[in-house]
N, C-alpha and C positions, 0 to 999 in steps of 0.2 A: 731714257726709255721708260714709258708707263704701260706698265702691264694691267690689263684687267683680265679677268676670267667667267668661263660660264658655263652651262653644260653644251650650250651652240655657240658657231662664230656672234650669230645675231645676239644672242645672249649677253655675248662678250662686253659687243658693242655697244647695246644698250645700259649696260652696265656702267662703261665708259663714260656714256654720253649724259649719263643720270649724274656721276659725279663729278663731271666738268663741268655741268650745267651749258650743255651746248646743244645745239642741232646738228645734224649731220653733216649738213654741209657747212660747215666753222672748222673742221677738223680732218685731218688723215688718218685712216688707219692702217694698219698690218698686220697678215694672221703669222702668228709668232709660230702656233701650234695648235692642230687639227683637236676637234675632240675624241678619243675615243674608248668605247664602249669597257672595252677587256672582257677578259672569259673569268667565269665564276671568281671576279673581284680582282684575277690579274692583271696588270698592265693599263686599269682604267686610267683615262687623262683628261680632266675637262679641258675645252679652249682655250686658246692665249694670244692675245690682240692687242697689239701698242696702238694707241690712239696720244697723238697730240696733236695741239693747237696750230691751226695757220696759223703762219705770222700776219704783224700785225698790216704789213704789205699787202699782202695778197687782200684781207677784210674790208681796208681803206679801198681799193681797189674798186672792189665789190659794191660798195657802199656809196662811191660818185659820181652813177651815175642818175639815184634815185635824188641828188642835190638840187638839179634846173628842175628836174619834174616838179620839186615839191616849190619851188623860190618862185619857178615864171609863173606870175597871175594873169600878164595880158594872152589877149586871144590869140598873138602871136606863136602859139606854143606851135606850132606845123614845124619850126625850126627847131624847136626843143626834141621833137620826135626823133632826129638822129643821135645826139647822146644814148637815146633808148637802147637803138637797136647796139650800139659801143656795149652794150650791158651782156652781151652773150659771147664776146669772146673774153670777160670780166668774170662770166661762171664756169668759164673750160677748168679749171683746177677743181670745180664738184664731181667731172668723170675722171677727173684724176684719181680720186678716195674710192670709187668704182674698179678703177684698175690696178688699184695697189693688192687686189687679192692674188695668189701668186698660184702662176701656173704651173703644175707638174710637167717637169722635164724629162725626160729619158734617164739622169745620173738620178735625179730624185727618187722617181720612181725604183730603180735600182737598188737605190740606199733602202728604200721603205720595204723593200720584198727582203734584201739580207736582215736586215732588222726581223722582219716578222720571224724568218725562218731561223734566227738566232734565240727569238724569243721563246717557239715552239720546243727547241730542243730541252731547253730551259724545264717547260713545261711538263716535257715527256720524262727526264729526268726527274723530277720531283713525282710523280705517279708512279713509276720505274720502282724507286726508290722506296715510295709507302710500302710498296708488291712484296717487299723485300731482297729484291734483286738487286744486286751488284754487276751496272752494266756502264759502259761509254756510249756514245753515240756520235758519229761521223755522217756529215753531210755529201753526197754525190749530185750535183747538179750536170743533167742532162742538156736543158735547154732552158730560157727563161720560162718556161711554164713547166716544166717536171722536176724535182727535187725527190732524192729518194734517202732518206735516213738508215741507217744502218746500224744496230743494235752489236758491243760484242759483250759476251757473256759466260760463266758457266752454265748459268741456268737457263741452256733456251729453249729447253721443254719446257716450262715453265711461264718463260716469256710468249712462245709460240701460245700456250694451252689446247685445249680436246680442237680438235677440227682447225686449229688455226683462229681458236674466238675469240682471244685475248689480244693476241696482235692485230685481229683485224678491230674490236673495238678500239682499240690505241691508235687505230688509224681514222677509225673515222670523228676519235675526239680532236684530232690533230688535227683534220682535214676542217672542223667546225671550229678551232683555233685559230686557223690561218683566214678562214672567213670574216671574223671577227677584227682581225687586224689586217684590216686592206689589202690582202694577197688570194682572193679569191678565185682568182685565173692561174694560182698555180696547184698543179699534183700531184699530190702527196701521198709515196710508197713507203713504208716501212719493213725492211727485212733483219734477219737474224740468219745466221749460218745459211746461206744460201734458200732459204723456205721458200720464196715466191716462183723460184726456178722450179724447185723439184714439187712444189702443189699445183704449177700450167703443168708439167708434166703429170702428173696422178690425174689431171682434170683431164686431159688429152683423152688419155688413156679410157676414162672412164667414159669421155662421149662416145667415140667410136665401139666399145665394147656394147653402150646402152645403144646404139645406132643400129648394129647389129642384130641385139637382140630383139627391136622393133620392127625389123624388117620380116625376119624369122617368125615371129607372133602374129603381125599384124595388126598392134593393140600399141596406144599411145605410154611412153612411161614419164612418171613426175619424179626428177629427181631430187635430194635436199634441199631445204632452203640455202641457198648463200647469198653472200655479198653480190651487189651488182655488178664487179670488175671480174669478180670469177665467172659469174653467167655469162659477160661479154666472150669470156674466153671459150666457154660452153657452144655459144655460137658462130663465134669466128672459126672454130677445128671444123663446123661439120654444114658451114655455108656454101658448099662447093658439092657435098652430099646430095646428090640428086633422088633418092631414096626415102629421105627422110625429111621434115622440116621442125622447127623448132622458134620459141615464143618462151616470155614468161609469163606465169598466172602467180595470184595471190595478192598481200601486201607486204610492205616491211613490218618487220624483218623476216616472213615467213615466206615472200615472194620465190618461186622455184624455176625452174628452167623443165619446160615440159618436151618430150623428145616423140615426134607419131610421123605415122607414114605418111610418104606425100602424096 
């Protein structure tokens, strides 16, 4: 096996093919391993691509049927013309080199998303860590797209911080993690002592109360900025509200959930 490397498969290849001294089609290849990027310098991996030589069967192959073409000088060539056409199933081994790139499978793909989400813990662990916190982390898989990490701790005030800012930052660097390393259709929750339960419940809590109080004024209310997963939640309690209706305005991070009469 001949490895070459690059920062793309093409790269690889060419790489290959500069010190083989070949054409593309002379040769096989195979992507060993994808390139990729990593987060701030983790996990980068350039490409990896074994390239070698046809044998020398297959080349000779190749190579006679261009022999009568170039030997017949008389005008009889119209006979020669069928060797010609012998010459295209003498190139089928070029879409061979075409279809040796290797398709993701279902196990593949599988392998590539526990990978990632082993990776991420990893991740979250070392940042964890810097914070000074002394925590584990346990993986809960819902479905092939939700993953929800589970933090334990003494310190999950701490881990939590003011408003929930700190874990949800850690979530959404986790979330731009797992983007990074080809799992980007999965979603990623991160909890500590039960918080995500008992902050839908304070948000509950807190729409129907602002619901109220809208209907009672008659005057639209802007509530905090949050996360977009908390605003969903802001809106799912009070979609069925016939009283009131609700929208976000703003940008990130300042984007808010605004509550007015309907």
């Amino acid at each position: 096996m001949t490895i070459y490397t690059g920062k793309t498969e093409e790269a690889a290849i060419a790489a290959g093919l500069a010190a083989l001294n070949s054409r593309r089609d002379q040769v096989i290849t195979k992507v060993v391993a994808t390139p990729r990027k990593g987060w701030l310098g983790i996990g980068r991996r350039e490409a990896m691509v074994d390239i070698v030589l046809k044998t020398v069967a297959e080349t000779s192959t190749a190579a006679t049927p261009a022999t009568p073409a170039s030997s017949a000088t008389p005008q009889p060539q119209t006979s020669a013309a069928a060797p010609q056409k012998a010459a295209v199933p003498a190139e089928a081994p070029v879409a061979t080199s075409t279809s040796t790139e290797p398709t993701v499978t279902p196990q593949e793909r599988r392998k590539r998303r526990e990978a990632a989400i082993e990776a991420v813990q990893d991740y979250l662990a070392t940042i964890v860590e810097q914070l000074g916190i002394d925590a584990t982390i346990d993986a809960e898989t819902g479905s092939h797209r939700q993953v929800r990490l589970v933090f334990t701790t003494d310190k999950e005030g701490l881990l939590i911080g003011k408003h929930g800012r700190t874990i949800n930052a850690l979530q959404s660097l986790a979330q731009l993690f797992l983007n990074h390393h080809g799992a980007a259709h999965v979603e990623l929750e991160l909890d500590v002592a039960n918080y995500r339960e008992r902050r839908a419940a304070t948000l509950g809590r807190l729409a129907e109360s602002t619901a109220r109080e809208v209907v009672a004024t008659g005057k639209p209310i802007y509530l905090d900025p949050m996360p977009s997963f908390e605003r969903k939640q802001i809106h799912a309690v009070l979609a069925k509200n016939r009283y009131v209706t609700t929208y976000s305005a703003g940008k990130e991070p300042h984007r808010a959930v605004v509550i007015e009469p309907a």
